[in-house]
C-alpha positions in Angstrom: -1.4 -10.3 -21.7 -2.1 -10.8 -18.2 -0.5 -12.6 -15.5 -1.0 -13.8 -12.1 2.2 -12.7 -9.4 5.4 -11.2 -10.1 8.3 -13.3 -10.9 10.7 -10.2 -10.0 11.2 -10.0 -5.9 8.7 -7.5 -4.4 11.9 -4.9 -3.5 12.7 -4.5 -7.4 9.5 -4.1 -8.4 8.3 -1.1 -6.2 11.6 0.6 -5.6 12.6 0.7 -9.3 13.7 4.0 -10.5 13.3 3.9 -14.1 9.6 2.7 -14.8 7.6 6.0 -14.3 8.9 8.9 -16.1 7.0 11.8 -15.0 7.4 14.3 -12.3 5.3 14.9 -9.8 3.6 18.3 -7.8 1.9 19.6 -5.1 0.3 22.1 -6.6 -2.9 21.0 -8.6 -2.0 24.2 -11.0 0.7 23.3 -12.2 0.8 22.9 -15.9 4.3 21.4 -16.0 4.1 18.4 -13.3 1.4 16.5 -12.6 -0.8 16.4 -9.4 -3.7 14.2 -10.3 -2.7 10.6 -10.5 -4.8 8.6 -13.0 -6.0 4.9 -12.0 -7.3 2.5 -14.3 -9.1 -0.9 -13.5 -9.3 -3.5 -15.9 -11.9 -6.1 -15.0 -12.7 -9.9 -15.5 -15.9 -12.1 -14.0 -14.9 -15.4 -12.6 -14.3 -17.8 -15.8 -11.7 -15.2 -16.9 -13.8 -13.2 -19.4 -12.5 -9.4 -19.8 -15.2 -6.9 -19.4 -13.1 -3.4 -19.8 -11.4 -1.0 -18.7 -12.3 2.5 -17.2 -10.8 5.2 -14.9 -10.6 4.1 -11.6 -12.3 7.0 -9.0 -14.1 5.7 -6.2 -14.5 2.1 -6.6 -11.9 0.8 -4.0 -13.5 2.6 -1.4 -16.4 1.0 -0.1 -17.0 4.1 2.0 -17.2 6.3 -0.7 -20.1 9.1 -0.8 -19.2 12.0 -2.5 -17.4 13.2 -5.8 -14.6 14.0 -3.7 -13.7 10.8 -2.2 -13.1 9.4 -5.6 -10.3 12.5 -6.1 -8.6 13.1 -3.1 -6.8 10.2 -2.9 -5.4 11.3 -6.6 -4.0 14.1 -5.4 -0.3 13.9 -5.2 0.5 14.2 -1.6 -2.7 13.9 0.0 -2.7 11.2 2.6 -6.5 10.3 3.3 -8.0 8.0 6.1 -11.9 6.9 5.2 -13.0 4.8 7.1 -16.5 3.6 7.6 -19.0 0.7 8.5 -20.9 -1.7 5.8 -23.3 -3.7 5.8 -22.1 -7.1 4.6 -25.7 -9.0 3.9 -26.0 -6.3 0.8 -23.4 -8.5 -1.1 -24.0 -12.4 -0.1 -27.1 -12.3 -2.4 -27.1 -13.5 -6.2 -27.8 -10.1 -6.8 -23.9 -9.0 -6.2 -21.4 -10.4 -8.6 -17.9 -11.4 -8.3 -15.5 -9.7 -10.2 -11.8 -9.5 -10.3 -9.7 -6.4 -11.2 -6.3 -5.7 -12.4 -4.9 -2.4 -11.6 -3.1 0.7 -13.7 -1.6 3.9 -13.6 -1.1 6.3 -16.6 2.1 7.7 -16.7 1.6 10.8 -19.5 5.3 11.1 -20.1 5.2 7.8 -22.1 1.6 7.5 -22.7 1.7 4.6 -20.9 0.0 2.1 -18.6 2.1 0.8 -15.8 0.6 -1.7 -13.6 0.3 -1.5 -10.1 1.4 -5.0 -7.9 -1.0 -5.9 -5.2 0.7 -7.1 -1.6 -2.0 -9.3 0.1 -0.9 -9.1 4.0 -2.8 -12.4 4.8 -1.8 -14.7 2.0 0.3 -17.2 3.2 4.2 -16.8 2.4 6.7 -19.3 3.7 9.7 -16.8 2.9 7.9 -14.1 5.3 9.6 -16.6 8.5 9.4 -13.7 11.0 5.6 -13.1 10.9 2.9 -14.6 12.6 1.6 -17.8 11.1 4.1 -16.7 7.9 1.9 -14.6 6.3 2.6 -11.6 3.2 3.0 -9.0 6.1 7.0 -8.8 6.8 8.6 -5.9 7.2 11.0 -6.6 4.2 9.4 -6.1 1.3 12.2 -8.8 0.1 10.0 -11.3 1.2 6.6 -9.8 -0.2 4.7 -11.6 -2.6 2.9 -9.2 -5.2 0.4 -10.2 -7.5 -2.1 -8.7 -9.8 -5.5 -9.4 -9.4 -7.6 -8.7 -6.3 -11.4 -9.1 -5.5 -13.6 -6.8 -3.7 -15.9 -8.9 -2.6 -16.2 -12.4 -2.9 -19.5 -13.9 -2.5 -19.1 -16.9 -4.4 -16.5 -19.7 -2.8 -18.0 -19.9 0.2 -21.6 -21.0 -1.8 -22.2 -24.7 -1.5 -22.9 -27.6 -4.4 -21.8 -28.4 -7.3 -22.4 -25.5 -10.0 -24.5 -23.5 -7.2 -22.4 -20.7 -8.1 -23.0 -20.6 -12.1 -27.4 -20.9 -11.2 -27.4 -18.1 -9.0 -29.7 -20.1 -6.3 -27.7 -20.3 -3.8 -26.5 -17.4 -1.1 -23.1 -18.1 -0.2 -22.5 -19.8 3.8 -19.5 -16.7 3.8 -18.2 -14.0 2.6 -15.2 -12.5 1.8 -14.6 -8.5 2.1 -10.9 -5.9 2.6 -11.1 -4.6 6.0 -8.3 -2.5 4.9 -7.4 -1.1 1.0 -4.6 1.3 1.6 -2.7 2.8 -1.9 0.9 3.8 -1.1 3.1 6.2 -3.3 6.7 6.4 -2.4 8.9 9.1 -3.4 12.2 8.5 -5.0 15.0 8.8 -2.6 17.4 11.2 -5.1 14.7 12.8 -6.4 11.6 13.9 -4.1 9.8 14.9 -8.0 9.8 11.4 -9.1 7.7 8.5 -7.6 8.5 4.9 -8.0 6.0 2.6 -8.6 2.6 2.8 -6.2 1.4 -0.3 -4.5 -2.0 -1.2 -3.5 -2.0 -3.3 0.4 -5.4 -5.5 1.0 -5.7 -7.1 4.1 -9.1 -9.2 3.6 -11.1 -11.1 6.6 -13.9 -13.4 6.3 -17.2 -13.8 8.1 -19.8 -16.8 8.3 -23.4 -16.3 6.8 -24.5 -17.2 10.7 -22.1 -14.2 12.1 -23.2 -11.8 9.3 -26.9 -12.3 10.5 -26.6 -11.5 14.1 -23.6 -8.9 12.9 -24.2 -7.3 9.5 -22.6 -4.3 10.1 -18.7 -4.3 9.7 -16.2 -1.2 10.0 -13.8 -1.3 6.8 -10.9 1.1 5.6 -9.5 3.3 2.6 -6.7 4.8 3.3 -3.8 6.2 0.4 -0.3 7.2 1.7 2.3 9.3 0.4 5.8 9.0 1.7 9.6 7.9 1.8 10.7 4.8 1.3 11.8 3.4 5.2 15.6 2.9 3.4 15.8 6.8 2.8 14.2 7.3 6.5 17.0 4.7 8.3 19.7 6.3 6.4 19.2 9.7 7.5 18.7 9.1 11.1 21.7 6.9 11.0 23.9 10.2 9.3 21.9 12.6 12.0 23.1 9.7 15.3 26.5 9.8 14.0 26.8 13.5 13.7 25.7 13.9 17.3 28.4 11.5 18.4 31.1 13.2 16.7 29.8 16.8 17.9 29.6 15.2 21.8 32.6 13.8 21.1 34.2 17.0 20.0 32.9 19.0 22.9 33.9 16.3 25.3 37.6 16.6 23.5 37.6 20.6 23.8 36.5 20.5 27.9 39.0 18.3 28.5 41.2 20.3 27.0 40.7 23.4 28.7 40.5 21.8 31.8 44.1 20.5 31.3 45.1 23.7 30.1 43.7 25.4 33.4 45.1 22.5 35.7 48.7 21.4 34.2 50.3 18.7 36.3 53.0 21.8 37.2 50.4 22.9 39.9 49.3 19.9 41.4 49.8 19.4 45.3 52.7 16.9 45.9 52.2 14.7 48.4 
């Protein structure tokens, strides 16, 4: 059954532990762990109506042009950066439908399909008080809020009229479009061969029918990151600042200890 947002606070939902079972690799020959992530997309035009579900390759990208693009980001560990620029008036026409999508990943362990939450950056989110104009963008994913359908493009709210949208006569006056679709897989903290549960981060941006015609061309952004959660990355420069301390602190103790050694009070001048 499908559902709009998470209930659950953004924090517990991508940091949990327990959801994906298998074990992750590096090494694309491995037999044991796996190394090529699978993606699915479910999909649904505008009135809600489900039209399948396939293996997602290279359909986030909008830059995509080869095989390849549509596999690397799979690839467990391989940070990619594709970025390139579109041209815009190929999707304001009736000829380019809206869809919406609903992300998955398999996890083979359980032979199961665990959805991926979406983070919008420029949705606005009154809990997300320390960011500009509170928008979904803080820096605690406390105050996140995830949901799970996303558009790629959306060529139909900004059409005009009653209905204009269900006759197809109308081009639409704007258009919506991700400047940036970035995929992010964090390791777990106690165990660098299990992930928790990936994320996909859209930041969209709008432009008029008028700007669009003097400016079709628009650069746009796929990027998929691998890493450590910031928590595991805080922690262990916190343990490496306080072992400095104690080490200057040590040496500081021992010179001041030789130096009393080599100048007791016994041989200071008396005045």
């Amino acid at each position: 059954m499908p559902w709009l947002f998470y209930q659950a606070t953004a924090d517990k939902v991508i940091n949990n532990t327990e959801r994906i079972k298998f074990e992750v690799s590096f090494d694309p020959n491995d037999k044991v762990n796996v190394n090529d992530l699978q993606f699915y997309i479910a999909k649904y035009d505008i009135f809600g109506n489900f039209h399948g579900i396939k293996e997602l390759t290279s359909e986030l990208n909008l830059c995509s042009k080869t095989y390849e693009d549509g596999i690397d980001y799979r690839s467990f560990g391989k940070t990619i950066i594709n970025k390139c620029e579109i041209n815009l008036s190929e999707y304001q026409t009736k000829n380019h439908t809206m869809y919406f999508y609903e992300m998955f990943m398999l996890d083979p362990k359980q032979n199961e399909l665990i959805d991926i939450p979406i983070m919008i950056d420029n949705i606005p989110n009154l809990k997300a008080t320390g960011t500009v104009g509170n928008m979904n963008n803080s820096t605690n994913p406390i105050d996140w809020i995830l949901v799970r359908r996303f558009f790629l493009i959306d060529n139909l709210s900004g059409i005009q009229g009653t209905n204009s949208f269900i006759n197809g006569d109308v081009n639409t006056s704007a258009i919506r479009f991700p400047r940036l679709i970035k995929l992010v897989v964090l390791l777990q903290e106690s165990d660098g061969s299990k992930i928790m549960v990936p994320y996909l981060e859209i930041f969209y941006k709008t432009r008029s029918d008028a700007f669009t015609q003097q400016n079709p061309q628009t650069l746009v952004m796929f990027l998929s990151e691998y890493k450590m959660s910031i928590k595991s990355f805080k922690n262990a420069a916190l343990a490496i600042l306080i072992t400095l301390l104690i080490l200057i602190l040590v040496v500081v103790c021992v010179k001041m200890y030789i130096w009393y050694r080599l100048n007791p009070p016994s041989l200071s001048p008396v005045n």
